[in-house]
N, C-alpha and C positions, 0 to 999 in steps of 0.2 A: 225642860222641866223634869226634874228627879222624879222618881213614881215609888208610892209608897215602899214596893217592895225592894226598892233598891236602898233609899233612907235607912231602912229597917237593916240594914247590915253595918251599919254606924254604930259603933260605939259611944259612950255619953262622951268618952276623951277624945274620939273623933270627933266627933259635930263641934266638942268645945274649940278643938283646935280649926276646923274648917271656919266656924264663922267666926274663931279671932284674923283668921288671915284674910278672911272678906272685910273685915270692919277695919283690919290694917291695911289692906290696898285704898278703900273706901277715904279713908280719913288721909290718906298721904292724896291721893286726886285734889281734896279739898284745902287742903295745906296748900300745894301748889299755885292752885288759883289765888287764895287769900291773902298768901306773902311775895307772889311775883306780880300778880297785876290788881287787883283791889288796895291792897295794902302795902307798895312798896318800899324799900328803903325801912328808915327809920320810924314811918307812919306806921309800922306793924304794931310799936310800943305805943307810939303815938297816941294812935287815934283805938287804941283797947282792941285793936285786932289780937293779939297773943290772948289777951284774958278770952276773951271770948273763944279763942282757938281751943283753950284748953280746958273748958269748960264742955264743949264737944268733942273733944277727943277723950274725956271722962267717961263721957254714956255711951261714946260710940265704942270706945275700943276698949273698956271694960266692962260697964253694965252690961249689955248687951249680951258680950259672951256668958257672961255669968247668969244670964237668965238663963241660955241656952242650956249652961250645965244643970241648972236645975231641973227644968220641965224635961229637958229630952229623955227621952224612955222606948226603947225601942218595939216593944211590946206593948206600947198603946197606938188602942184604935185612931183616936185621935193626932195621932203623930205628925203627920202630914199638914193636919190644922195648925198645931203649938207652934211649930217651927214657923210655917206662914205666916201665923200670927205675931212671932216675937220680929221675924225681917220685916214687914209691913210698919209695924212700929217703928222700928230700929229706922227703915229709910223714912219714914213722914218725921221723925223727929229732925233727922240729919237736913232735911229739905228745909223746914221749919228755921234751921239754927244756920242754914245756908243763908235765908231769906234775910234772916236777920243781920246777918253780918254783912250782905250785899247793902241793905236799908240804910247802915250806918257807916257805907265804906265814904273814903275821903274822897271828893269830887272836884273841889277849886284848891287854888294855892295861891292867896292874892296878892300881891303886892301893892302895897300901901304906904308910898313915902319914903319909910326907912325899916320896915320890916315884912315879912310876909306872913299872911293870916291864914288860916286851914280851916275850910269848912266840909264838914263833911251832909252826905245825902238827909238826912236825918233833918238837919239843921236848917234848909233851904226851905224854905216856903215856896210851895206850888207855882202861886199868884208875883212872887217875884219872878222866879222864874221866866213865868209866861213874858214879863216886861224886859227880859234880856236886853238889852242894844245890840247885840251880834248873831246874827242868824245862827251862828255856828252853836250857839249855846243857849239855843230855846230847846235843847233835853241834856241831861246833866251824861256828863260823859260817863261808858258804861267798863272801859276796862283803862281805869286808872285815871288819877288826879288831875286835871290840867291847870297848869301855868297861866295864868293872866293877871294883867295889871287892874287896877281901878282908880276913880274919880270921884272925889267930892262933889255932891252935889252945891249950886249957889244958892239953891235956896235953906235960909237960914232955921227954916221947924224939923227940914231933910237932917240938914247937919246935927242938929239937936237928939233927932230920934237914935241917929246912929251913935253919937255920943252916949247915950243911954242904954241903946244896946251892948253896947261895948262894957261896961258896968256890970252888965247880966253875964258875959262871956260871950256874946254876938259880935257884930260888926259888919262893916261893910264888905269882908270876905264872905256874908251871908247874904249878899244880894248883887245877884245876876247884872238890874238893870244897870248898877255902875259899873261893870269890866268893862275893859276894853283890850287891846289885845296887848301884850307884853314887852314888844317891840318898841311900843309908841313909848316907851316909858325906859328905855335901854339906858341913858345916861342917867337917870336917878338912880337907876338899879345899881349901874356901874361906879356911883359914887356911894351908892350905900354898903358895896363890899367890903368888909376890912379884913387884913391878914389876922390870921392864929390870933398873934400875940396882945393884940389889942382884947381879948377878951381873956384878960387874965384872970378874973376874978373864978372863972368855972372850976369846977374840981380839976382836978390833976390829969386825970384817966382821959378826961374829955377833950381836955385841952390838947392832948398828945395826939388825940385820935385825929383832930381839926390838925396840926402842923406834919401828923405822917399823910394826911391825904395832900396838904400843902408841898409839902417835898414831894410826891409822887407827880403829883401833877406839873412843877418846874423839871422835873426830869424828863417829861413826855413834853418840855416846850409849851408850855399854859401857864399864865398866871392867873391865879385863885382869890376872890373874897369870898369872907360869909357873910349874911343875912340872916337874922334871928326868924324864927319859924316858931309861932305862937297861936297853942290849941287850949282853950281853958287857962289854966293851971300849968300846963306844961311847957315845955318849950326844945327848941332843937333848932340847926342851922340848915341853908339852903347852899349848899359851894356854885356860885358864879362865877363862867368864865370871864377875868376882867377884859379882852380882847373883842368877846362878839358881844357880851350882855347876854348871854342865855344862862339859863338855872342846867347844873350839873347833876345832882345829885342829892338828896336831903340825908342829913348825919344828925 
């Protein structure tokens, strides 16, 4: 802990610079986490990991200091309070905006026939949850998406509601109790891969981006489908290996 009297040898352009480079270590920890295991791959765009990223890297790594520029005064009694007071803020907010983007990170990845659906923590309803079919997934995974298949249910008001949900931007990628696990579904996946070129309609940029991961992967001995990856409004591909049936990578 600093003690008043040592504080008090800070300059206002020291302290501004000490806690932009605490709220710069700070916010690259939390980047880390949010783009390699909450949010990976292309879910970063996805699923508004980036917006929210940088909606907290806003308050963190400039408000913040810029309070400090203001208040810090080395010559006041209360120094030791300001300062305390502006990092206690600074980390309850950063925790706060942690929580939230943990709340909303992406949890399932479902496969569903001929594409695959994203749902993220947010979206899951508790009470499905609890009805999982797979032990493994009566708690929603804590560092990163997991891959699983799903099944229609036969009864015909089941089907209905999830038709409906789907309408709204829901689906059966929003409930637990129909996954099963990914495997049992390996030849539909593997028939729903299709190369690049079948998706010619995508912009330009995108399409190149799917045929350079295409050529990289025939060069390492793999052949590649994609499966459309669909959250809302938006969308993106999942690259499977057409060989074992497993999900490679989401672009």
């Amino acid at each position: 802990m600093i003690s008043l009297q040592k504080l008090s040898t800070f300059t206002r352009a020291q302290a501004f610079a000490a806690h932009l480079g605490f709220s710069i270590a700070l916010i690259l920890t939390v980047f880390c986490i949010i783009r390699f295991v909450w949010y990976p791959d292309v879910l970063f765009s996805l699923a508004n990991g980036k917006d929210i990223l940088l909606i907290l890297s806003g308050v963190d790594v400039v408000l913040g200091p810029l309070i400090m520029l203001v208040i810090f005064n080395p010559k006041k009694k209360s120094l030791k309070f300001d300062v305390g007071a502006v990092l206690v803020c600074q980390i309850a907010f950063m925790a706060y905006g942690c929580w939230t983007v943990y709340a909303a990170r992406p949890v399932y990845i479902a496969f569903n026939n001929s594409y695959f659906g994203l749902a993220t923590a947010s979206e899951v309803d508790p009470k499905d949850q609890q009805k999982a079919s797979l032990k493994s997934l009566s708690t929603m995974p804590l560092f990163g998406p997991e891959f699983v298949g799903s099944i229609m249910p036969a009864d015909q008001k089941e089907k209905d509601r999830i038709v409906f949900l789907s309408g709204v931007g829901l689906g059966i990628q929003h409930l637990p109790q129909y996954f099963t696990e990914l495997e049992k579904q390996k030849a539909a996946l593997i028939a729903a891969a299709h190369p690049a070129q079948d998706f010619d309609k995508l912009e330009a940029d995108y399409q190149a981006k799917l045929r350079a991961f295409e050529s990289e992967a025939r060069a390492n001995g793999k052949e590649v489908g994609f499966v459309p990856l669909q959250h809302h409004s938006a969308g993106a591909f999942v690259a499977v290996d057409k060989g074992t049936g497993k999900p490679i990578k989401t672009l």
